[in-house]
DRENSEMAR-404386 format. One record per residue (C-alpha): residue in one letter; y, x, z. Coordinates in steps of 0.25 Angstrom, whole numbers, plus 2048, in hexadecimal, padded with zeros to 3 digits. Example, Ala and Ser with C-alpha at 12.3 -4.5 7.8 and 13.67 -1.06 7.14 Angstrom:
DRENSEMAR-404386
A7EE83181F;S7FC83781D;
END
This chain:
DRENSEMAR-404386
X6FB505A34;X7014F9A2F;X70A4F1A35;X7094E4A37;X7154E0A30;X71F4E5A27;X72C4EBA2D;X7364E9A22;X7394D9A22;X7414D2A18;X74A4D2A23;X74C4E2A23;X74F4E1A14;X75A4D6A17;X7604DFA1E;X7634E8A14;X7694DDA0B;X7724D8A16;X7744E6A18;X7794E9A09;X7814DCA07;X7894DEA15;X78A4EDA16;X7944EFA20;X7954F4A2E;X7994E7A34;X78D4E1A2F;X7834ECA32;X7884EBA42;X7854DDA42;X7774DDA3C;X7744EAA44;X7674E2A4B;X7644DEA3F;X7644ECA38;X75C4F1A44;X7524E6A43;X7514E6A35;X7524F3A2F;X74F4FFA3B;X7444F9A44;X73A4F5A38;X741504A34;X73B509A42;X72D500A41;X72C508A33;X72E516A38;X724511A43;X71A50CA39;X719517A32;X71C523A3E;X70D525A3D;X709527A32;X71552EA2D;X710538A37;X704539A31;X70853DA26;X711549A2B;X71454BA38;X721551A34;X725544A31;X732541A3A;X730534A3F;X73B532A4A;X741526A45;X74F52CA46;X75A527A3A;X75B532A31;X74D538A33;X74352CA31;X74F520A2E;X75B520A24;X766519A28;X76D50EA24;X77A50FA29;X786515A21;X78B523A27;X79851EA2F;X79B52CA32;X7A252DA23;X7A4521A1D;X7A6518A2A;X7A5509A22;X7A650DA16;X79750FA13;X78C506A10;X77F504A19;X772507A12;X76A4FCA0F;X75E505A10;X75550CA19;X74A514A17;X73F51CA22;X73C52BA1D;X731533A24;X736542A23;X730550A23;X73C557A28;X73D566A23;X742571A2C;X74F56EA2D;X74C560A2F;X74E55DA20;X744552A1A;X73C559A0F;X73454BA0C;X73353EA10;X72C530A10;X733524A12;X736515A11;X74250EA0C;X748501A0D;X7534FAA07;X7584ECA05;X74D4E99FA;X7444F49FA;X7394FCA02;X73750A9FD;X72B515A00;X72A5239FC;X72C5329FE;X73953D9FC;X73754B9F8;X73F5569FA;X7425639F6;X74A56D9F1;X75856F9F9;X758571A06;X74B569A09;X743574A05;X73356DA0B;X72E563A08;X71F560A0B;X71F553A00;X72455C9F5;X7195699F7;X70D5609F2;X7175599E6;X7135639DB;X7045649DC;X7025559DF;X70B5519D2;X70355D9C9;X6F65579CC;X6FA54A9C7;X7075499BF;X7045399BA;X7025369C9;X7125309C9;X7105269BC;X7055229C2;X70951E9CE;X7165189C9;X70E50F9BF;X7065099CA;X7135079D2;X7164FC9C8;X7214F39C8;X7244EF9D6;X7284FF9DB;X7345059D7;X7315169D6;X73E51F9D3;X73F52E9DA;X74A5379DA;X74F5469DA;X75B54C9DE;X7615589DB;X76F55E9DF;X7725509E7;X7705499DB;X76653D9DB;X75D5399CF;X75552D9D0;X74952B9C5;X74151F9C2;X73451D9C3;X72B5299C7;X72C5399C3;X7215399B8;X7285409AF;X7225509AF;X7315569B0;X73454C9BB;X7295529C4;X72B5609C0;X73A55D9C6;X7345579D0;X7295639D4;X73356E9D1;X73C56A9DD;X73256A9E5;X72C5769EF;X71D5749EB;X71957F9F6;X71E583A04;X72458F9FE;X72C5889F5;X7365869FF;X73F5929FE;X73E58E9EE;X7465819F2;X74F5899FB;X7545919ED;X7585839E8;X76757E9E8;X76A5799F4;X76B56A9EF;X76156B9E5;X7575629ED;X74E5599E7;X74B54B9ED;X7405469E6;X73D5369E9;X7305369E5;X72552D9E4;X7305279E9;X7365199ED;X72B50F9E8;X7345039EA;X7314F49EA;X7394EE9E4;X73C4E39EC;X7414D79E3;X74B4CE9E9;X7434C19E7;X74E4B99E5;X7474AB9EA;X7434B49F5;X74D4B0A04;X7524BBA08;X74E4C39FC;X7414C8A03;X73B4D5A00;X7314D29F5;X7224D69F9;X7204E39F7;X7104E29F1;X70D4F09EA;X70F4F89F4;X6FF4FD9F5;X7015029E7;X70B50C9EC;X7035109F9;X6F85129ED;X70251A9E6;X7075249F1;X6F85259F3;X6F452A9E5;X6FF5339E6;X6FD5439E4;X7095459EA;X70553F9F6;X6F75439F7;X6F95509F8;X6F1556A05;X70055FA09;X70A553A09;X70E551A17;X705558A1E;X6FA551A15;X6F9546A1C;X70053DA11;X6F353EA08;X6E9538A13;X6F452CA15;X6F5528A06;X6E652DA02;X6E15229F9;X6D751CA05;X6DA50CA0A;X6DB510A17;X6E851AA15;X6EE511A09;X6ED504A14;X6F550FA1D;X700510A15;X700503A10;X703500A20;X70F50AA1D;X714501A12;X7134F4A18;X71A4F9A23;X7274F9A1C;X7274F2A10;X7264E1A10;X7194DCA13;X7124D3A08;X70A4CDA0F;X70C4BDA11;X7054B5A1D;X6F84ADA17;X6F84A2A22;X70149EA2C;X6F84A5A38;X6FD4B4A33;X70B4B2A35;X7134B9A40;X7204B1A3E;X7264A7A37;X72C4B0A2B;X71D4B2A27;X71D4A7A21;X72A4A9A18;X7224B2A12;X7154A9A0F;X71E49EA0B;X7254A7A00;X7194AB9FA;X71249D9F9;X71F4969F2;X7254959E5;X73149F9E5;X73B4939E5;X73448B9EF;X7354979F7;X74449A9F3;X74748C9F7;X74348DA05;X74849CA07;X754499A00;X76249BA07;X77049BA02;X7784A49FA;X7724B2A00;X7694ADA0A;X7744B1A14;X7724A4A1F;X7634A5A1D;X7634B3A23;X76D4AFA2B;X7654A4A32;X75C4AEA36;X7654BAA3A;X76C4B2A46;X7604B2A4E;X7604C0A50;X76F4C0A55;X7684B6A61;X7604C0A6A;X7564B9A76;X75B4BCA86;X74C4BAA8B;X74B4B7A9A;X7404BDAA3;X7364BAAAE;X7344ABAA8;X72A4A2AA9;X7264A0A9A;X71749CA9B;X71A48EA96;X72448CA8A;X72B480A87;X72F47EA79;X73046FA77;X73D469A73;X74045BA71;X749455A68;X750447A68;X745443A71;X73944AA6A;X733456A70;X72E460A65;X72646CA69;X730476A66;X73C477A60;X73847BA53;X73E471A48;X738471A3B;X744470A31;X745469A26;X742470A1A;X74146BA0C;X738469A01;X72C46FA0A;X72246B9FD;X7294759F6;X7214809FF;X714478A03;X70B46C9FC;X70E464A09;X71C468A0F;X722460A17;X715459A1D;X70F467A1F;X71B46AA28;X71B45CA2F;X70D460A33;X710470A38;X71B468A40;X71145FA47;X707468A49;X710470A51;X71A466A57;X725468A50;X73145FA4A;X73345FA3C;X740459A33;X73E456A26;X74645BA19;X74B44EA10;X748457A04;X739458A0A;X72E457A00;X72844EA09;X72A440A0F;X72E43DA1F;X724434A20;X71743EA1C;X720449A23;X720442A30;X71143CA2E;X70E44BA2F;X71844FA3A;X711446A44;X720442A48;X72C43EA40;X734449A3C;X74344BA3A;X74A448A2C;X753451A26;X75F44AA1F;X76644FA11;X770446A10;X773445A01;X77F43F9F9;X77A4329FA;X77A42AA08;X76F422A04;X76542CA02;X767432A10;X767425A17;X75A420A10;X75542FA15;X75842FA22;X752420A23;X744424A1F;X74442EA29;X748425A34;X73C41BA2E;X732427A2E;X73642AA3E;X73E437A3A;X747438A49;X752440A43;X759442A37;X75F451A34;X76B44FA2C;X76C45CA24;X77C460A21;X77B470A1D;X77646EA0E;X78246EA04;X77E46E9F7;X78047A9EF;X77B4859F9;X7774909F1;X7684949F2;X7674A09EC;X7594A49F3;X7534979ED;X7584989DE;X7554A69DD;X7474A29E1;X7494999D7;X74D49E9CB;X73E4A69CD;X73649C9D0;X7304999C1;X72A48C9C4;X73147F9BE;X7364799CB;X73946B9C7;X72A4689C2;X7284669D2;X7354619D9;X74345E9D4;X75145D9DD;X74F45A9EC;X75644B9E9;X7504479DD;X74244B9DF;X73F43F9E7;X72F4419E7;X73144F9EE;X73A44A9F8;X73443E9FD;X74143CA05;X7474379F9;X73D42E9F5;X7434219F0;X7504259F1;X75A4249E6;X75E4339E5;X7674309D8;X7744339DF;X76F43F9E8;X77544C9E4;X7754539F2;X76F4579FF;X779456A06;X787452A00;X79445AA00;X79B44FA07;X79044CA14;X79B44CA1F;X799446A2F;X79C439A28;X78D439A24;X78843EA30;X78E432A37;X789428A2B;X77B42DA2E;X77D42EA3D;X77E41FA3A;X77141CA32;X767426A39;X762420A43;X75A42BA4A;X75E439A4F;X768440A45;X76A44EA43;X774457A3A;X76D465A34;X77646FA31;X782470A3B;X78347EA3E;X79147DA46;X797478A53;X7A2470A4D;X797468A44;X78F465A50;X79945FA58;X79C455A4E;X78F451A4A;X78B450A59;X797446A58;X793441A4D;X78543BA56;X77B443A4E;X76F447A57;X76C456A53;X770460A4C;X76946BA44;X770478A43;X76B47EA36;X771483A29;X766480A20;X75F48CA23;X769496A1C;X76648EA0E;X773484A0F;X77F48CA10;X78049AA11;X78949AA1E;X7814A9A25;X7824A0A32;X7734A0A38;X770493A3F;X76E49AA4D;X77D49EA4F;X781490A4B;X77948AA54;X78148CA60;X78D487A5C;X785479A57;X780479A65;X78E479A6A;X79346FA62;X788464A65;X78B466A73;X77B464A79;X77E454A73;X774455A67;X767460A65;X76746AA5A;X75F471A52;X75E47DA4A;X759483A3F;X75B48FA35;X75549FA36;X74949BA3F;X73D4A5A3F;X73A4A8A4C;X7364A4A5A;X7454AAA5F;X74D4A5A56;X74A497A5C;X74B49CA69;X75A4A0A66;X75D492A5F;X75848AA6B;X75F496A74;X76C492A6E;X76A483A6F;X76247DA64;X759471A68;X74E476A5C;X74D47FA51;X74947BA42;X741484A39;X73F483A29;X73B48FA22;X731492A2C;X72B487A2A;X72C486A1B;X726494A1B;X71B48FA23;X71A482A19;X71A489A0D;X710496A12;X70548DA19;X70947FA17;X707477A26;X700484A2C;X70D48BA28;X715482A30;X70D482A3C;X70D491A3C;X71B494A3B;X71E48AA45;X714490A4E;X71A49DA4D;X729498A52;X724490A5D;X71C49EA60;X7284A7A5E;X73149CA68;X72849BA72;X7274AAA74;X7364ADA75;X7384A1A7D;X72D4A8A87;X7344B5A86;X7424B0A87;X73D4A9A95;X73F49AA8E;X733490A91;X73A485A8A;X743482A7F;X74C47DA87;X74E487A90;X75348FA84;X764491A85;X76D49BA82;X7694A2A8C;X75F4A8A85;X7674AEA79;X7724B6A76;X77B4BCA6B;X7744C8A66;X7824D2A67;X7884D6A5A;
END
């Protein structure tokens, strides 16, 4: 009964982050979408998943999916404190035997939080909850075999955080570890109604003098925030069968009487039942399991995974990395979803056209591989492995100038000349001697990258860093002065260079290199309308509207809502581009819809690059040119073209 993939997502524990760190109501009614995306659907796929077998175990199980019952809510109780109370940032699924009365007397559940998946089991008794089937078999199970709880908690190991608690008279008592102690079990046993008729024994009890026990309780990974890690993703959680193994060694759990018997045949010590539950536990935790060629990926985000696992922690922090918090990284990819599809019915979509042409070159589709640095960093042939991907599936390709590999062997392996990026650096000469060897080596069009100040604060990338043990300078050195890894730079006096791109770069240099470049010239990194209009004036021929993909400045602008004001401003007069938060089929579709002439991807394809190497970009290319063709047929688009704004609309707020 597994599923066929896991239904928490990094994305579902971003949640609860963004959900601590802006914890008020104004924020919560504009991400409501995204909390239902999020947070209750993999919620109600959960309650799904496990319906079944829940059942199984006791019919009395309540599984109606109503908050309260089988959901815990998230939102702060307005009927008291109106604003004044925080939102939980966690949510937890509990399968319940109610008691008459409709009181629960015992529980199974699963938790989340913003770094944590949590598993176990409540026991009550005492008070008012005066039944509870869990509790009856406690004694006789724990009697048989009192070293059963140290065991257990020795082959835990260091991964799993263990802790229980009581309660008595409202007051709460949290204990470490497990209750190996003889007296703590005899506490434990002595609160408890061992036989059916010990109910009207728990009625002579004070009337608060319930005990909660948490027991066996919250085997908690601990989910380390790996600091080089984008996004702080959920670390892997990969012991997890030694707690299914646990729960199945359990006396207490194996008793034949706990709920309605049919716990013991679900966690008997047999493979089949054990590969049962472990379906149970895959369905909500993080799956470890990482794409081991390009052919098993379903989407381009498949591959993040793959590429984090075959590089060095820096090499992966660098390519991850974005600004300050991550903020416009995240951004980049959030404005999509405020873009929804208007499909159109009853078309003709038998034959789709997604060709685009640009200054008089027709390209396959208008997928634009971006310029991303340093590719040898995360594959032996980097560059020339993506020129290759990009001409095996048609596609154009610009070239970083801190690329590891030379224009000329970049387009020997492209088939076709490709587009160089320009980082201008302090020193004119450099730049111009650039931007001639490209022309020598057929490069059309030169990019003119203006959103890289220096100083942009990469915390991603040194915290990844700081854990990567290696001796970095042994391979490679600063992007200027490393002349051997950056063949751009070959036989170029490099003395005098100190920057990518000066504080000082104004319009005056954009109209100085107008004058030299003597083929096609755009600017990269124009993300408003007043910029556009001037540098339409300014007779450049294209424009790319990007923000370095989040990793330049941390503005919490996505690329997408800037887009159309950069359309505005060039006025039809020159095309445009645009790059940042692509993953999907859709998220193209809404670019073009809102006036872009192509769309650039990096990460993708440096995912691809560093997982599989050529292969690796060839798939994840596939997979978009997948993605676009089908919501371009279910939209009732055949061309690319034919794509306006009349295919999109604000999603309401």
């Amino acid at each position: 009964m597994a599923p066929t993939q896991a239904i928490f997502t990094r994305e579902t524990f971003k949640f609860f982050k963004d959900l601590g760190r802006h914890n008020h109501k104004e924020w919560m009614d504009a991400n409501r979408d995204r909390y239902q995306a999020e947070l209750v659907q993999p919620f109600k796929r959960l309650l799904e998943e496990l319906t079944p077998a829940a059942l199984e175990l006791d019919s009395r199980f309540d599984t109606t999916g109503r908050t309260g019952t089988n959901f815990s809510r998230i939102n702060r109780d307005i009927r008291f404190a109106k604003d004044k109370t925080l939102y939980k940032t966690h949510m937890y699924l509990k399968f319940s035997v109610p008691a008459p009365g409709k009181r629960e007397t015992g529980q199974l559940y699963v938790g989340l939080t913003m770094d944590a998946v949590t598993a176990g089991f409540r026991i009550y008794s005492g008070g008012k909850r005066k039944e509870s089937t869990l509790a009856l078999v406690a004694e006789p199970r724990v009697v048989a075999d009192t070293s059963w709880a140290a065991k257990q908690k020795k082959r835990l190991g260091r991964r799993y955080e263990s802790y229980w608690y009581t309660t008595v008279k409202g007051e709460w008592t949290k204990h470490d570890g497990w209750p190996t102690a003889p007296e703590n079990w005899k506490k434990i046993l002595d609160s408890l109604p061992l036989q059916p008729r010990a109910r009207h024994f728990c009625a002579t009890l004070p009337k608060f003098s319930a005990i909660f026990i948490l027991l066996c309780v919250s085997l908690r990974c601990r989910i380390r925030k790996k600091r080089g890690s984008m996004s702080h993703a959920v670390e892997q959680i990969r012991t997890r069968r030694r707690f299914l193994r646990m729960l199945s060694a359990s006396p207490l759990l194996a008793s034949p009487g706990i709920l309605a018997g049919s716990f013991a045949n679900l966690l008997a010590a047999g493979g089949v039942t054990e590969k049962r539950f472990l379906g149970w536990l895959d369905s909500f935790q993080q799956s470890e399991e990482v794409i081991s060629s390009p052919d098993q990926a379903f989407d381009v985000m498949d591959f993040e995974a793959a590429a984090r696992k075959a590089l060095p922690p820096a090499h992966y922090g660098y390519l991850a990395t974005g600004v300050d918090d991550d903020g416009t990284v995240r951004a980049n990819r959030e404005g999509y979803a405020r873009i929804q599809i208007r499909a159109r019915r009853l078309i003709n979509v038998e034959n789709i056209d997604m060709s685009v042409s640009l200054f008089g070159t027709k390209w396959n589709t208008p997928i634009v591989l971006s310029p991303v640095s340093g590719q040898k960093a995360f594959h032996p042939e980097g560059e020339v492995a993506v020129a290759r991907a990009a001409r095996a599936k048609g596609h154009l390709m610009m070239l970083s100038t801190v690329a590891t590999s030379s224009i000329e062997d970049v387009t020997a392996a492209a088939g076709a000349p490709v587009w160089q990026q320009l980082y201008p650096t302090n020193v004119w000469e450099v730049s111009r001697a650039i931007v001639k060897r490209a022309e020598t080596a057929g490069s059309p069009a030169i990019v003119l990258t203006v959103d890289l100040q220096e100083g942009s604060n990469r915390e991603t990338l040194f915290r990844a860093e700081r854990v990567d043990k290696r001796e970095c300078s042994a391979c490679h050195q600063s992007a200027y002065t490393d002349a051997a890894r950056k063949p751009m730079f070959n036989g170029l006096d490099l003395s005098k260079v100190t920057v990518a791109q000066p504080a000082n770069l104004s319009w005056d240099f954009v109209k100085r290199l107008r004058d030299t470049v003597t083929v096609k010239l755009l600017i990269k990194g124009i993300v408003t309308r007043e910029d556009a209009q001037l540098a339409a004036e300014q007779g450049v021929d294209g424009l790319m509207v990007s923000n370095h993909g989040g990793r330049a400045e941390e503005t919490l602008r996505p690329t997408i809502e800037s887009l159309p004001e950069v359309i505005e401003g060039v006025a039809g007069k020159v095309p445009v581009i645009m790059d940042g938060g692509i993953r999907r089929g859709t998220d193209i579709f809404k670019a073009l819809a809102l006036g872009a002439t192509a769309v650039g991807i990096g990460r993708p394809h440096a995912w691809g690059l560093a997982a599989f190497g050529q292969p690796g970009v060839e798939a994840v290319l596939e997979i978009l040119r997948r993605e676009l063709r089908t919501i371009m047929r279910q939209a009732g688009t055949v061309s690319v073209a034919g794509i306006s704004r009349a295919y999109v609309t604000e999603r309401p707020r």
